[in-house]
BALUMSE-997499 format. One record per residue: z, x, y of N, C-alpha, C in turn. Coordinates in steps of 0.05 Angstrom, whole numbers, padded with zeros to 5 digits, always signed. Each point is the difference from the previous one (the first is absolute). Example, Ala and Ser with C-alpha at 12.3 -4.5 7.8 and 13.67 -1.06 7.14 Angstrom:
+00156+00264-00114+00000-00018+00024+00000+00018+00024;-00014-00007+00021+00001+00016+00024+00014-00015+00022;
This chain:
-00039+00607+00079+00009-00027-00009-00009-00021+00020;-00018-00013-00012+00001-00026+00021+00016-00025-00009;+00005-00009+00034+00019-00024-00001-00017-00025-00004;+00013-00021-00007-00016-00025-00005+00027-00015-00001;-00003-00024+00026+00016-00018+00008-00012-00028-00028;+00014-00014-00015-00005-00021-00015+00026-00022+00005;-00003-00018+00002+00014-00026-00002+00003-00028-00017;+00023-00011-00007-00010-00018-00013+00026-00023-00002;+00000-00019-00017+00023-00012+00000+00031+00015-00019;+00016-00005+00002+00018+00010-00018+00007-00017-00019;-00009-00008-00023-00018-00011-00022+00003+00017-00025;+00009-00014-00019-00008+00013-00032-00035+00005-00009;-00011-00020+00021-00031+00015-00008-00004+00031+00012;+00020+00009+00022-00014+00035-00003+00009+00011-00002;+00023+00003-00017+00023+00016-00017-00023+00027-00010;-00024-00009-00010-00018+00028-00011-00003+00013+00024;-00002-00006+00025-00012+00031+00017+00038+00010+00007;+00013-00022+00004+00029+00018-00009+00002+00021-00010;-00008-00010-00029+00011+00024-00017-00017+00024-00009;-00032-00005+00023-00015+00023+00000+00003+00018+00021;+00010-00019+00018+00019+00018+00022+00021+00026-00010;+00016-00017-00013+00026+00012-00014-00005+00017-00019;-00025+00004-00009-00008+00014-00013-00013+00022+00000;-00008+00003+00029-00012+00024+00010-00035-00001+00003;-00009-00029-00018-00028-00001-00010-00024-00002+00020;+00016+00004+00028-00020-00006+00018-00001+00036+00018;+00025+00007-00007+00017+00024+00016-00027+00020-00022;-00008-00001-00019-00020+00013-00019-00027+00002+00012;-00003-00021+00011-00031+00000+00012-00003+00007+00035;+00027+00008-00001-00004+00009+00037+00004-00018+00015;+00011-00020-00015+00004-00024+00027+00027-00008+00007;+00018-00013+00016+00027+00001+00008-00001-00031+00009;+00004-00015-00024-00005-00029+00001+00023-00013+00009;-00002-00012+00034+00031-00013+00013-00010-00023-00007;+00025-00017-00024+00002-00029+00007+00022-00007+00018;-00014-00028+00001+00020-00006+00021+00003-00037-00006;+00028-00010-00010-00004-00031-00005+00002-00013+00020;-00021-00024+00002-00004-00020+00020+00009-00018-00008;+00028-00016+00005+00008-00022-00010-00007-00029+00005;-00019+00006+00024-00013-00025+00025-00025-00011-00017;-00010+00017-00016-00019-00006-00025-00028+00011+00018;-00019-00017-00007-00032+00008+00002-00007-00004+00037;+00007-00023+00010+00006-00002+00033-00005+00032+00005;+00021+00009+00002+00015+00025+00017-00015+00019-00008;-00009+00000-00026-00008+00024-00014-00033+00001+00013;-00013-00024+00008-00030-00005+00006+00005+00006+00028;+00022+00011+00017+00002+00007+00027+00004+00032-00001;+00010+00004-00015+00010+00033-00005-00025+00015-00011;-00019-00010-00009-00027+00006-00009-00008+00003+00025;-00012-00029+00014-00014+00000+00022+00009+00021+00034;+00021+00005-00011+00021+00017+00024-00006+00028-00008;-00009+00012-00031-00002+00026+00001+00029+00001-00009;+00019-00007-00002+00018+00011-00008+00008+00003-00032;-00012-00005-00019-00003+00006-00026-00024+00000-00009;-00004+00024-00020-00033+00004-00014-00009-00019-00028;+00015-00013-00009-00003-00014-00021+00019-00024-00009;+00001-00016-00004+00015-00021-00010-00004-00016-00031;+00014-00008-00005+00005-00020-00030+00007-00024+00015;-00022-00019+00000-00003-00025+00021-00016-00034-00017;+00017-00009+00006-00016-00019-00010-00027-00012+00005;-00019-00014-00015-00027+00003-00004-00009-00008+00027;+00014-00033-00012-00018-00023+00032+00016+00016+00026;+00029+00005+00000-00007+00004+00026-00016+00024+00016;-00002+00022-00022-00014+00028+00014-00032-00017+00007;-00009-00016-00018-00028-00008-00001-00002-00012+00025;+00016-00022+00006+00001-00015+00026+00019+00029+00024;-00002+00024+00006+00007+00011+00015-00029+00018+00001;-00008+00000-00015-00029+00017+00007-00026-00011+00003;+00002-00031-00004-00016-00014+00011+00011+00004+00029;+00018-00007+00008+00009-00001+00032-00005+00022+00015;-00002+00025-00016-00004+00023+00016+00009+00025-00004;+00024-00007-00021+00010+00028-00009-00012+00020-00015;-00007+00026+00007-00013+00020-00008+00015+00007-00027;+00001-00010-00019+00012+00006-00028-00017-00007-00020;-00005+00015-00025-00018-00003-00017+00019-00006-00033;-00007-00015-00011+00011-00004-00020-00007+00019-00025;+00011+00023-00011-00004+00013-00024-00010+00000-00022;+00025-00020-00012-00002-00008-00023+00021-00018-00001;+00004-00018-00024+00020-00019-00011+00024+00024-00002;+00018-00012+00004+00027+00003-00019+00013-00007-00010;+00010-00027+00000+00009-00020-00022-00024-00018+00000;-00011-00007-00029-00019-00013-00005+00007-00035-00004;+00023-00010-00005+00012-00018-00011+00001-00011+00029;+00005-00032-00006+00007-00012+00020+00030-00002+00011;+00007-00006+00021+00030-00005+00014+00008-00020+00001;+00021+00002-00022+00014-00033+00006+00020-00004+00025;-00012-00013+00016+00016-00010+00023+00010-00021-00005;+00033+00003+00004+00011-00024-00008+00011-00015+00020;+00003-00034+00002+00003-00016+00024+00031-00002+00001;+00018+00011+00030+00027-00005-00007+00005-00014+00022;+00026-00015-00007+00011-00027+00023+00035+00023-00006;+00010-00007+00023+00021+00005-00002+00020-00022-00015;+00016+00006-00021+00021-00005-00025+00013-00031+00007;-00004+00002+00032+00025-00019+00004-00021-00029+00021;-00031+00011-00002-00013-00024+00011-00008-00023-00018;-00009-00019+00009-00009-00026-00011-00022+00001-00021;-00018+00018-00003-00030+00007-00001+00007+00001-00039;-00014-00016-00005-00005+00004-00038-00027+00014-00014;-00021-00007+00023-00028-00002-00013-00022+00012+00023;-00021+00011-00013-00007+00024+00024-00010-00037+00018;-00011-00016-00006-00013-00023+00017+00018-00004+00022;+00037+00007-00009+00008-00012+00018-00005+00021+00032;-00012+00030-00003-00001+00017+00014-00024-00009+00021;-00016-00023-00005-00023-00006+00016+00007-00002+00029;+00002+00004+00027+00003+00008+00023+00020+00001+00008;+00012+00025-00019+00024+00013+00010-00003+00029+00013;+00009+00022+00007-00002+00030+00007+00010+00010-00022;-00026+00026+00007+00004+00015-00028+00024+00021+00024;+00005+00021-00026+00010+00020+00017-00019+00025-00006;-00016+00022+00025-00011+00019-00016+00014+00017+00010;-00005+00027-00009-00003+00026+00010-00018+00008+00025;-00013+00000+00010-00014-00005+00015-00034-00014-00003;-00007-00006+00029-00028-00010-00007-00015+00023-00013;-00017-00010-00024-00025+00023-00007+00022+00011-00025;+00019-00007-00003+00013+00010-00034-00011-00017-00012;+00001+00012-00027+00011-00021-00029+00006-00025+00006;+00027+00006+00013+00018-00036+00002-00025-00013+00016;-00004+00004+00011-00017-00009+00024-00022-00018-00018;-00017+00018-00012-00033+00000-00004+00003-00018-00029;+00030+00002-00013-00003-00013-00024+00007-00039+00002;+00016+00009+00033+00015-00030+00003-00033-00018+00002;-00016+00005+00001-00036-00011+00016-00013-00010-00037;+00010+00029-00022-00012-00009-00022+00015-00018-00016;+00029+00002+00006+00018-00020-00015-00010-00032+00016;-00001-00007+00033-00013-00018+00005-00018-00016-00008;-00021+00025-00013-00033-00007-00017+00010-00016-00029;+00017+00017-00006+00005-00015-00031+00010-00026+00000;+00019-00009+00011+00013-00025+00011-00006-00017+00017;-00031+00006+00011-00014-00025+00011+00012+00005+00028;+00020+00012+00011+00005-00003+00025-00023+00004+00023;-00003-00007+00026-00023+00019+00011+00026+00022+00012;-00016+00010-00004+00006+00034+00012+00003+00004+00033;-00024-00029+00013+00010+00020+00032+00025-00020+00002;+00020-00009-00001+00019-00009+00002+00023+00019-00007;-00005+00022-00012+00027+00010-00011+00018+00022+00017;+00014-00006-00007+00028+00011+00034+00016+00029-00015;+00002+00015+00022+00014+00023-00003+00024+00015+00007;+00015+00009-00007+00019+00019+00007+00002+00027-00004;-00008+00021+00019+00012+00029-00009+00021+00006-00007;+00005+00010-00012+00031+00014-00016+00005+00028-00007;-00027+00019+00002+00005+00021-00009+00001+00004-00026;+00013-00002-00014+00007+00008-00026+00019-00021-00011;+00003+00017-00027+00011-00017-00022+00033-00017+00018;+00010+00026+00011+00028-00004+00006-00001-00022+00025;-00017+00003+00015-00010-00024+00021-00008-00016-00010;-00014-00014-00031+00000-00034-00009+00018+00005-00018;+00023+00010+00001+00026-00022-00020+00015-00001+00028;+00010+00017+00016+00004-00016+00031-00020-00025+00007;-00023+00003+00004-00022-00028+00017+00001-00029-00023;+00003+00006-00021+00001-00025-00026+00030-00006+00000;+00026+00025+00003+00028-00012+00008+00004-00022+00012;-00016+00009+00032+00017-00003+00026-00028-00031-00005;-00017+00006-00007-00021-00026+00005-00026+00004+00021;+00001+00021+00003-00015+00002+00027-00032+00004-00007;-00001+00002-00039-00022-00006-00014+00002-00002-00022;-00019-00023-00014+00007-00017-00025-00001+00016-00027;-00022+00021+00004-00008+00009-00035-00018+00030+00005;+00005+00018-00016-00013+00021-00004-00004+00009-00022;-00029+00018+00008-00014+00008-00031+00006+00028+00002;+00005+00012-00021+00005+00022-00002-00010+00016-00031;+00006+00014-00007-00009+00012-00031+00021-00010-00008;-00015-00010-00026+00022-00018-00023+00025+00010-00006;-00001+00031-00016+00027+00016-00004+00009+00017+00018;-00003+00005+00023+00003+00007+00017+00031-00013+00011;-00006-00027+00004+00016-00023+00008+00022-00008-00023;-00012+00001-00015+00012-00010-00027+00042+00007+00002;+00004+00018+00010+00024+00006+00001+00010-00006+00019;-00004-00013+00023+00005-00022+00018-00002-00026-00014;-00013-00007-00005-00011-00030-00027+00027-00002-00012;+00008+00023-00016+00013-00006-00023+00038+00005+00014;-00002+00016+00024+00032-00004+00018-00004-00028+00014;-00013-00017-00008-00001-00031+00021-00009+00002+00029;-00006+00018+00001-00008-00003+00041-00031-00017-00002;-00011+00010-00019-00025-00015+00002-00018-00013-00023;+00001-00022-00005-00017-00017-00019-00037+00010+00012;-00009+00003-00036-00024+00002-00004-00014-00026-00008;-00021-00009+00013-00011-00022-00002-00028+00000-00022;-00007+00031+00002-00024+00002-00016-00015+00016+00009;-00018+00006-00007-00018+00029-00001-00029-00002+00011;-00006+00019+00020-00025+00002+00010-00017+00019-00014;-00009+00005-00024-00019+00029-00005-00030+00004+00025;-00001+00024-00002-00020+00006+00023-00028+00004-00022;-00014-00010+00009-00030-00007-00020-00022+00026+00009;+00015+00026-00001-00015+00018-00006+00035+00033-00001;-00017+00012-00005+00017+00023-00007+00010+00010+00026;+00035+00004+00001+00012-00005+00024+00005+00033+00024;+00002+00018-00018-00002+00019+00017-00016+00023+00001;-00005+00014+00024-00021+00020+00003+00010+00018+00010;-00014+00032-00006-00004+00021+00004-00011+00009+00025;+00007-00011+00033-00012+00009+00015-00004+00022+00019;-00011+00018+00018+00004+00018+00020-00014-00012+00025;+00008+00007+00020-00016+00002+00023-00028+00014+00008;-00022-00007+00008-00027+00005-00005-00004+00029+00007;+00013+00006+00028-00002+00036-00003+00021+00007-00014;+00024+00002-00015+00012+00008-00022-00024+00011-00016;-00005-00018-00018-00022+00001-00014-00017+00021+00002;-00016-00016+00018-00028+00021+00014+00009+00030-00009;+00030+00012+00023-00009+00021-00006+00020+00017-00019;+00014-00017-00019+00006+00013-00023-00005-00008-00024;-00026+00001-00002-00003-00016-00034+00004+00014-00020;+00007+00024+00003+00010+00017-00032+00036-00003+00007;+00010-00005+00017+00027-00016+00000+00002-00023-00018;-00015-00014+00015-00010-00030-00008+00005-00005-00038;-00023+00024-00007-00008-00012-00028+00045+00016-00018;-00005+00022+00018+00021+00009-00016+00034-00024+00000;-00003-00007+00016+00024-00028+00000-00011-00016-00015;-00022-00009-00004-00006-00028-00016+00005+00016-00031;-00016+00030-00007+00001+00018-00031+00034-00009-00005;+00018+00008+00022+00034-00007-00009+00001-00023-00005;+00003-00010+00018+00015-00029+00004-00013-00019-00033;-00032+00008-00005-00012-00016-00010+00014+00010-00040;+00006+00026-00006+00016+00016-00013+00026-00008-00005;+00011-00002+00020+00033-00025+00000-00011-00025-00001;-00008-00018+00002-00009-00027-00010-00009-00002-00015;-00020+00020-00019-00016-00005-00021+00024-00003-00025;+00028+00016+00004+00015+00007-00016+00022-00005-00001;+00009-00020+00028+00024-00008+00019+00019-00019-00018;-00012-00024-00021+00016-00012-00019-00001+00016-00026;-00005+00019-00012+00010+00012-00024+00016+00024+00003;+00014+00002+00033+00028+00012-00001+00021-00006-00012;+00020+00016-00015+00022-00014-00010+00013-00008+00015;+00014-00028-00012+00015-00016+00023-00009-00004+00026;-00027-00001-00006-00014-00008+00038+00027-00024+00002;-00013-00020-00008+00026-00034+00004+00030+00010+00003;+00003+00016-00010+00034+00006+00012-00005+00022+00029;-00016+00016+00001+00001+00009+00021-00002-00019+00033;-00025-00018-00008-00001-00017+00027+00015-00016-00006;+00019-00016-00015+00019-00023+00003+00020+00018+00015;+00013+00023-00012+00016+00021+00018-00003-00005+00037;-00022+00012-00004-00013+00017+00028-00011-00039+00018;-00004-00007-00010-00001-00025+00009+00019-00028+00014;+00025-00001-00016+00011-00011-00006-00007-00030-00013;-00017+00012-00019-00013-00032-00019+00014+00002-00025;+00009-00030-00019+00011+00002-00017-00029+00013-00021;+00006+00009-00021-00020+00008-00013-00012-00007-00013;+00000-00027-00008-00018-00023-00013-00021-00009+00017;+00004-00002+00032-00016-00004+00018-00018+00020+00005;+00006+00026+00001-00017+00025+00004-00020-00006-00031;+00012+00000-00019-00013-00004-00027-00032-00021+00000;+00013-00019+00011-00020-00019+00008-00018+00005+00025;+00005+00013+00012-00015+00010+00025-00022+00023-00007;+00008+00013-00014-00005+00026-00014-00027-00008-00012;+00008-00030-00025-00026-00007-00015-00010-00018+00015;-00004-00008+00033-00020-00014+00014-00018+00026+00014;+00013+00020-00001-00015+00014+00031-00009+00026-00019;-00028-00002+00015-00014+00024-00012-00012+00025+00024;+00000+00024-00010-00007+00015+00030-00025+00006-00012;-00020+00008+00030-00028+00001-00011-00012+00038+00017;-00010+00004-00013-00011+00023+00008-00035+00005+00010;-00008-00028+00009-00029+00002+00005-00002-00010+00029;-00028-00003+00012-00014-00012+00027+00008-00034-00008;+00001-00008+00028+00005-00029-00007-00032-00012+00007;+00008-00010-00025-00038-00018-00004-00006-00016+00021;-00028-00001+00013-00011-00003+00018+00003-00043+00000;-00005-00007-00028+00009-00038-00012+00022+00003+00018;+00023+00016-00006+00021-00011+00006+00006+00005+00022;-00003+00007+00015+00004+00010+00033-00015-00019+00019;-00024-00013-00022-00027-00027+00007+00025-00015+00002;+00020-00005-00023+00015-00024-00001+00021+00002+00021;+00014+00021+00007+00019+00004+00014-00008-00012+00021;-00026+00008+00017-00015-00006+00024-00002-00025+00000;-00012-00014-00017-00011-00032+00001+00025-00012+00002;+00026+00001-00011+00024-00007+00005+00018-00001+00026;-00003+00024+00014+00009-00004+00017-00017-00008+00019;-00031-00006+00009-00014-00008+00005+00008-00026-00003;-00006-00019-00015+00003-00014-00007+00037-00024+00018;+00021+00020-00003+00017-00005+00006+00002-00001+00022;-00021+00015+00021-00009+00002+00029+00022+00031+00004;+00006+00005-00012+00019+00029+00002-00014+00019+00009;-00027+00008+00001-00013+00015+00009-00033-00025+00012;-00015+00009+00016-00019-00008+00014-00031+00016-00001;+00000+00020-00027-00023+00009-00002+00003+00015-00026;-00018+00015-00011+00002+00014-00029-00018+00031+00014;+00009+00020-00007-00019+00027+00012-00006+00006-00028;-00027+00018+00000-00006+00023-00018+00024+00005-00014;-00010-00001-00035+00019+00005-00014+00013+00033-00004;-00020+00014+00018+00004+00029+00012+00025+00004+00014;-00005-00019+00019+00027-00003+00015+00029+00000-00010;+00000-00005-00032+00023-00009-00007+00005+00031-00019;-00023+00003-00005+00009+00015-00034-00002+00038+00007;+00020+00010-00004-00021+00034+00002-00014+00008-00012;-00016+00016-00006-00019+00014-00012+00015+00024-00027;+00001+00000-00011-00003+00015-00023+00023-00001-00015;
């Protein structure tokens, strides 16, 4: 049996390697698949890569892209959610703030530098005309660290996944101001470069599962009651979540990884573009 360390957020998007876990579907092909949830989001998870301490992750796009331009020996797979991520803008319930304009040089709150919160606060900037090197930060860690930092004030607004939040939104701790979608397909299938290297009949046999539970992951009965359950989402919201997000079972196209790059480029988030080798694995 081989072991294989994987990580990811604790998220209704990977409820499928859950329940391929739980299912034995990986225990079939000789492998002994440890997840492990990262609640700190993509940050922590792009250090636990680079540290050797996990062989694969479910990570978001820009930031893995902007961590292996920098240096991190991780190779991107394939897609796994093909759909974009609505990141939604939150102020805490009880501030002044109506309109994302009024958010123009205030602190965001992230998870750490190099997450999501981070890399999306630079594209929400882009859309709203703000400049970007002006924009101010707060670490928080996690979810439970910005409804403390937006409480207490110690930062104005955070982006987070739309339904994710939503049940904070809807107990009043935190008003949603509006929605960031991420302008390419939000999460990926990655390993660390010797992971890879030297198990690629590992390799393909996790993607044959995983790709097996996603191909088939919404025409479970009662998928929507199972993750509103296991979630704690009302189930009109999962319903709606359900018909935005699509999971994908292929290589992420070379266009869109062009676009990912020129973006953060662009945003000065990264300072160079490498070989699209660099990014993608082989087979």
């Amino acid at each position: 049996m081989k072991t294989v360390k994987i990580v990811g957020v604790p998220e209704h998007f990977n409820l499928p390697w859950h329940l391929a876990i739980e299912e034995g579907a990986f225990e079939d092909r000789g492998i002994d698949l440890q997840w492990e949830d990262i609640p700190e989001g993509t940050g922590r998870m792009c250090k636990l890569l680079a540290d050797g301490q996990t062989d694969m992750a479910i990570i978001l796009t820009e930031g893995i892209v902007k961590s292996i331009t920098e240096g991190n020996q991780v190779k991107i797979i394939q897609e796994f959610i093909a759909s974009p991520l609505l990141w939604g803008v939150h102020v805490s319930a009880n501030s002044d703030f109506k309109k994302l304009g009024d958010l123009r040089d205030t602190k965001a709150a992230i998870s750490r530098y190099g997450s999501g919160s981070h890399l999306m606060a630079f594209v929400q900037a882009q859309n709203e005309g703000w400049d970007p090197n002006i924009l101010q930060f707060e670490v928080i860690n996690n979810l439970d660290g910005a409804i403390k930092g937006l409480s207490e004030g110690t930062a104005d607004y955070f982006m987070w996944e739309h339904f994710t939040t939503k049940p904070i939104v809807d107990a009043g701790v935190f008003r949603r101001l509006g929605d960031c979608p991420t302008p390419w397909p939000c999460f990926m299938l990655v390993g660390t470069s010797g992971f890879i290297q030297e198990n690629p009949s590992i390799v393909d046999h996790i993607k044959e599962v995983i790709n097996l539970y996603t191909t088939e992951f919404k025409e479970i009965p009662s998928i929507d009651r199972t993750l509103a359950n296991k979630y704690g989402q009302k189930l009109e919201d999962i319903q709606e979540w359900l018909a935005l997000t699509y999971w994908s079972q292929k290589k992420l196209p070379k266009d869109v990884l062009g676009n990912v790059l020129d973006t953060l480029l662009e945003l000065k988030l990264i300072d160079k573009k490498l070989p699209m080798d660099s990014y993608l694995a082989n087979g």
